[in-house]
N, C-alpha and C positions, 0 to 999 in steps of 0.2 A: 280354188280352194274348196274343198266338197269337206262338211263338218258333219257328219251323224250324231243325233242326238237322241237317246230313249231314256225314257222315265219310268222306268221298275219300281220307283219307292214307294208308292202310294204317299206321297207326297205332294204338295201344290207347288209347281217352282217357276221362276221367270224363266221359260228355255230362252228366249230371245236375249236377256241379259247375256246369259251366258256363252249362248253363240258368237255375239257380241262381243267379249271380253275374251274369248279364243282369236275371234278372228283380227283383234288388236293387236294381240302379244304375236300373233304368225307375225303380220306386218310390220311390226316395231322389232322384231328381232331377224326380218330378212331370210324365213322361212320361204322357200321357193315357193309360189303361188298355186301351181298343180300338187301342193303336197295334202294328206288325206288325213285327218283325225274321227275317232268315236270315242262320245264321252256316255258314259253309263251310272246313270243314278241307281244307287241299290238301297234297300230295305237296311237295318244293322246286321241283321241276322244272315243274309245274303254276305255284310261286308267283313263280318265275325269270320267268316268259311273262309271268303279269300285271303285275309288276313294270315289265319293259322297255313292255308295252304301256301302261300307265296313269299309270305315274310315268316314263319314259323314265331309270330307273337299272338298272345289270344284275345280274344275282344276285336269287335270292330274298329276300325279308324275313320278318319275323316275325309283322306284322298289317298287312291293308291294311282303309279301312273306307271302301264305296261310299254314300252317301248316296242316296235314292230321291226323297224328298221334299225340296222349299226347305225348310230348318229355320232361314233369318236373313232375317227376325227369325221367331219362334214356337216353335222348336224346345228351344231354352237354357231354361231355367225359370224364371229371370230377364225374359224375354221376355212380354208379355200375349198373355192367352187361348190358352195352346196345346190342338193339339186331336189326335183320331186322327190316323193318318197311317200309312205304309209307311215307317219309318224307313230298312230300307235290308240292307244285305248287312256282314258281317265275315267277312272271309276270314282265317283263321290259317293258319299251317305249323308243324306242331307238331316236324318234323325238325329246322328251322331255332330254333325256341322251344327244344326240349330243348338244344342245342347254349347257348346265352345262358342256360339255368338250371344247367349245370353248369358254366360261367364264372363264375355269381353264388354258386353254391355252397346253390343251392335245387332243392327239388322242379320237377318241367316241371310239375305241376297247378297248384302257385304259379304259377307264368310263364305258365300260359295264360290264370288266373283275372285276372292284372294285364294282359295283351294284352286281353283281352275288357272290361275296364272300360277300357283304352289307346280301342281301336274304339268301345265305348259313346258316349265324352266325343267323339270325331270325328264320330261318326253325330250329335250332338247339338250341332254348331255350335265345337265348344272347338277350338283349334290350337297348336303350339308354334312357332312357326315365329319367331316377336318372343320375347326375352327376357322380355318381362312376361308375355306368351300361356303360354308354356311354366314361367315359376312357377305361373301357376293353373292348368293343367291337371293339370303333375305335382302339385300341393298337393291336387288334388282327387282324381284319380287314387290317391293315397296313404291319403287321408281316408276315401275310400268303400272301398279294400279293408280298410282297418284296420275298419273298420264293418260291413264284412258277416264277416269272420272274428270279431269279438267275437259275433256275432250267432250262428255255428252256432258258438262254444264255449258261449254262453248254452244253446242250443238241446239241445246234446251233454249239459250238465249236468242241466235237467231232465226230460233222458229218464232221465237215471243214476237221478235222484229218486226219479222214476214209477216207475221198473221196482222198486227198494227201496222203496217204499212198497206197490205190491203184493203183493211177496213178503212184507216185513212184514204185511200187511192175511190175505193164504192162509196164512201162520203161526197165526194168531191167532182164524184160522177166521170171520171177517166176509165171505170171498168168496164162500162158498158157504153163506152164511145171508142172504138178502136181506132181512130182516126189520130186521137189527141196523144 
């Protein structure tokens, strides 16, 4: 899985989150492993240009997501045989994100982490555009975040573990006896 990530916005952001949270939803939706993404944080003003250019509406938005490769059919997981592939480009704007997480009355790493699995499910063939489209996207959308944030509080806990069982373990003088 090779994930490109550049930061245009002059912005401060968790890229590691968000690599992060890409490389979940590949996993969780049975993205062939050699497949490629880039995601591009832009300015508004940057996201305002591709908006009118791509989607012909004005103003920036908050995620747009460029597909590279035909992903219907193959792409969906549901789909047979999917394979490598360039899945494609997510553009976020995190000025325009931050502004919608403090409407929602959440963190913008939340909001970027939910726009990046948003663009995921689009690079990946899903749409809202039909009421029943836009149940299962947003149902999955919701599913796969709730799923990788139980995953790094799993994650968060058994490092708490490790690191007290350590210090328990150099208390007790087994860490620096390798015999015991």
């Amino acid at each position: 899985m090779s994930i490109e990530i550049s930061n245009e916005s002059g912005r401060e952001v968790v890229e590691e989150e968000l690599l992060d949270v890409a490389r979940f939803v590949i996993a969780r939706m049975d993205v062939h492993p050699a497949a490629e993404l880039s995601m591009v944080l832009v300015d508004s003003n940057t996201m305002a240009d591709l908006h009118v250019r791509w989607m012909d509406l004005p103003g920036p938005t908050d995620v747009m997501s460029f597909p590279m490769d035909e992903l219907e059919p193959g792409g969906r997981p549901d789909a047979p045989e999917p394979g490598p592939s360039m899945l494609g480009d997510i553009v976020l704007c995190p000025s325009f994100a931050a502004e919608q997480a403090e409407k929602a009355g959440h963190s913008l790493d939340h909001e970027l982490a939910l726009l990046t699995v948003h663009g995921m499910l689009h690079l990946l063939g899903y749409d809202h555009a039909e009421p029943d489209e836009e149940k299962e996207m947003f149902g999955l959308q919701n599913q796969l975040l709730a799923e990788w944030y139980e995953e790094l509080r799993l994650a968060e806990r058994d490092a708490q573990l490790a690191a007290r069982d350590q210090q328990l373990l150099g208390k007790a003088g087994f860490v620096d006896n390798p015999e015991l």
